[in-house]
N, C-alpha and C positions, 0 to 999 in steps of 0.2 A: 458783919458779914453780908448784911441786906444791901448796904452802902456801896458794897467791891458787886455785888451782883447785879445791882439797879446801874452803875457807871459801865461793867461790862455789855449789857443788855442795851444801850444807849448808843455807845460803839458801834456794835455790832449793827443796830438799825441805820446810824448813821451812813456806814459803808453799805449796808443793802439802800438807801435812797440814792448814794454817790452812783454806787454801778445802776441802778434804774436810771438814772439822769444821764448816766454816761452812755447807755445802750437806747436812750429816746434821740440824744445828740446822730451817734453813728447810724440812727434808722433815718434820720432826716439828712443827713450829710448826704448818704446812700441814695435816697429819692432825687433829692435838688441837684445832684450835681449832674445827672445824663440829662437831664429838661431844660437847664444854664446850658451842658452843650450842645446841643440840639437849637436851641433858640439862638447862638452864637451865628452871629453875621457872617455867611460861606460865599455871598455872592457880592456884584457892586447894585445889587438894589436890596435897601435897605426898609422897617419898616419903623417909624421914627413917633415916641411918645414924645409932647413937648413938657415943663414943670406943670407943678399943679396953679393951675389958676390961669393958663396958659391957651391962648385962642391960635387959629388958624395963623393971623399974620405973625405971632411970636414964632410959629414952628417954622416957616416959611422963613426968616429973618435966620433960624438956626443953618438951616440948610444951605440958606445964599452965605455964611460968613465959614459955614464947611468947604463951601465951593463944591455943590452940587447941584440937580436938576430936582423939580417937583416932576412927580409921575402920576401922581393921583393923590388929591386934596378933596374931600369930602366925609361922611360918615361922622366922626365924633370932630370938634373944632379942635381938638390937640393931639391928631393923628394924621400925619402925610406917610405919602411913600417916596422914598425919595433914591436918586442914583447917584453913583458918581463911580468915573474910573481911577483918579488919583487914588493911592498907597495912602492909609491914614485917616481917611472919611471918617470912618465910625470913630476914632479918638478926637475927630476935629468935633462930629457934632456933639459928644459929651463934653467937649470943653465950651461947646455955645450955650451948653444950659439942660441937653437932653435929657429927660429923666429916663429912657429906656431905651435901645436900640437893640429890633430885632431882624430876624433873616428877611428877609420880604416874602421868600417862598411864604412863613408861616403867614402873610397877610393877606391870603387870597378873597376872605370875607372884607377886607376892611373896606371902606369905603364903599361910593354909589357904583352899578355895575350899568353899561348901557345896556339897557331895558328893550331896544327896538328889534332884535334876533332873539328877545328870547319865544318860547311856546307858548300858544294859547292854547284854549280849548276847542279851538274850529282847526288849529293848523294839525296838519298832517306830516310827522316824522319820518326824513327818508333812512329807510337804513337798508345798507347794503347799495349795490348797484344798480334795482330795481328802483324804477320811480312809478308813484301816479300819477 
């Protein structure tokens, strides 16, 4: 009797870890999949990781066999931003080697920014249609 009660109690744990496993699954499906669409390339500038181990000219090399423009090459060596009007970009640079291909909007930090407009701490902010 101990036997039919220890194999039923086994069961039953069993399916309670299946449905925890199954309800960890649909909580992560649930998160990842609006941040995949959201990151999903909407425009033709695109924000372009190259493989791992992968320098500036390898990402540069993706981008020219996508048939696209560099837009800004700086900040980490396996990140450009890259453009193109042709239909098909973002599948031409995954097939170059892309490890990632995001929106560009989401790239506004990447790379160097020219540094020469931005604010010091002597300069004086105009705002509105008043000047000093």
């Amino acid at each position: 009797m101990t036997a039919i009660a220890n194999s039923e109690s086994l069961r039953i744990l069993a399916r309670i870890r299946f449905q925890i496993l199954l309800g960890a699954l649909g909580c992560a499906v649930a998160l990842i999949t609006p941040l995949a669409l959201l990151a999903a390339p909407q425009s033709d500038t695109v924000a372009l990781v190259g493989g791992a181990g992968s320098g500036s000219a390898d990402v540069v090399r993706m981008v020219a066999e996508a048939g696209g423009s560099i837009l800004n090459v700086g900040g980490r060596p396996d990140v450009v931003i890259a453009r193109s009007d042709s239909a098909g970009f973002v599948a031409r640079l995954y097939a170059a080697g892309a490890r990632l291909v995001l929106d560009g909007g989401l790239a506004g930090g990447c790379g160097h920014t020219d540094r020469a407009d931005a604010p010091t701490r002597t300069s004086h902010p105009v705002f509105g249609p008043a000047q000093r």
